[in-house]
C-alpha positions as CSV (number, residue, x, y, z in Angstrom):
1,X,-12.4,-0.6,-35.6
2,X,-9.6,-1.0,-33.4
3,X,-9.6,-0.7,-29.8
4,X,-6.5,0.4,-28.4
5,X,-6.0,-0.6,-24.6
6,X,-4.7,1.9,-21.9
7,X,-3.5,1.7,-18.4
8,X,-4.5,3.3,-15.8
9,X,-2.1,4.7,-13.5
10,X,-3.3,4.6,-9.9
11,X,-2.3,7.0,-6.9
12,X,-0.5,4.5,-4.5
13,X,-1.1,5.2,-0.2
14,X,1.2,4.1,1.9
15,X,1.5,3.9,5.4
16,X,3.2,2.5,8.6
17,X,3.0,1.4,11.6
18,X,5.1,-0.6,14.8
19,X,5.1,-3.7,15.8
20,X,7.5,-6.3,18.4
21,X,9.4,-6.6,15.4
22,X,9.9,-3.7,13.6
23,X,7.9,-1.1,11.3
24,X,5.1,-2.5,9.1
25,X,4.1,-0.6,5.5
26,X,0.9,-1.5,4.3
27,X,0.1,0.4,0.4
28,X,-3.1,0.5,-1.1
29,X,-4.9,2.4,-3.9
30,X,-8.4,3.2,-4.3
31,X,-9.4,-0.4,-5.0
32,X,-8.0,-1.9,-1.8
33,X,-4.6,-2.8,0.0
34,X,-2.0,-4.0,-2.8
35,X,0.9,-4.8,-0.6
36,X,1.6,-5.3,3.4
37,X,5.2,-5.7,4.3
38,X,6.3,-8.1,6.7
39,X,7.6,-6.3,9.9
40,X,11.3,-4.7,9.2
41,X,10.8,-5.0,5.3
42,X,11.3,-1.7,4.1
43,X,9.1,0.4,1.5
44,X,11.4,0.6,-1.2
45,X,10.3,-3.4,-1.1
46,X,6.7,-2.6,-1.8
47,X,7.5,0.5,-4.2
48,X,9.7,-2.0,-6.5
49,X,7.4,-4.9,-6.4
50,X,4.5,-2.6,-7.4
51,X,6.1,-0.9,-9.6
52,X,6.4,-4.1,-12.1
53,X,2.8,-5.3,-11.4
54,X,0.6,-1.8,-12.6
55,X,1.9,1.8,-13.2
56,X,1.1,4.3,-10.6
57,X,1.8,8.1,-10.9
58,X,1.6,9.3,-7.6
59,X,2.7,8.6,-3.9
60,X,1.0,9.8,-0.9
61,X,2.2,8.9,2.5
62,X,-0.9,8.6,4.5
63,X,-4.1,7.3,5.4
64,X,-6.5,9.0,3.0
65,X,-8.5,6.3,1.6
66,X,-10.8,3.6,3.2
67,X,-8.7,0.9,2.5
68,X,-5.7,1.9,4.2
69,X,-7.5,3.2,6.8
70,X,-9.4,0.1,7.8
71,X,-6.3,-1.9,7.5
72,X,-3.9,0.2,9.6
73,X,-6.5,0.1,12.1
74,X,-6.8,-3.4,12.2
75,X,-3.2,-3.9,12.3
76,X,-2.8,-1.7,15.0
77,X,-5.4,-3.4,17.2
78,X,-4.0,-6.9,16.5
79,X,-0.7,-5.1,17.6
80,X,-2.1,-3.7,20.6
81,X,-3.3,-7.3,21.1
């Protein structure tokens, strides 16, 4: 019997937020953050690096999942110093 292996595609979150130095984007899935952009890297950074590392379907911009959530918040608080 042969097992044949599939990937899963994942729905990638994304999000942003400010900082001193420009606009962070933090990406995550359902399994936790997967990218976090150095302030002023853009998303299409994150979206290409992804893209070669696991296949992913959909986009949502926003903080629907638990991950994302938590980390936005806590980059927004170490922001807010």
């Amino acid at each position: 019997m042969t097992v044949a292996t599939v990937q899963r595609t994942e729905t990638l979150y994304w999000s942003s937020t400010s900082s001193p130095r420009g606009i962070c984007v933090v990406m995550a899935t359902e399994a936790g953050v997967c990218w976090a952009g150095t302030p002023g890297t853009e998303a299409d950074k994150g979206f290409s690096w992804l893209s070669r590392r696991f296949p992913f379907k959909d986009v949502v911009e926003g903080e629907e999942i638990a991950p994302l959530q938590q980390a936005m918040h806590e980059l927004r608080r170490y922001f807010a110093g």
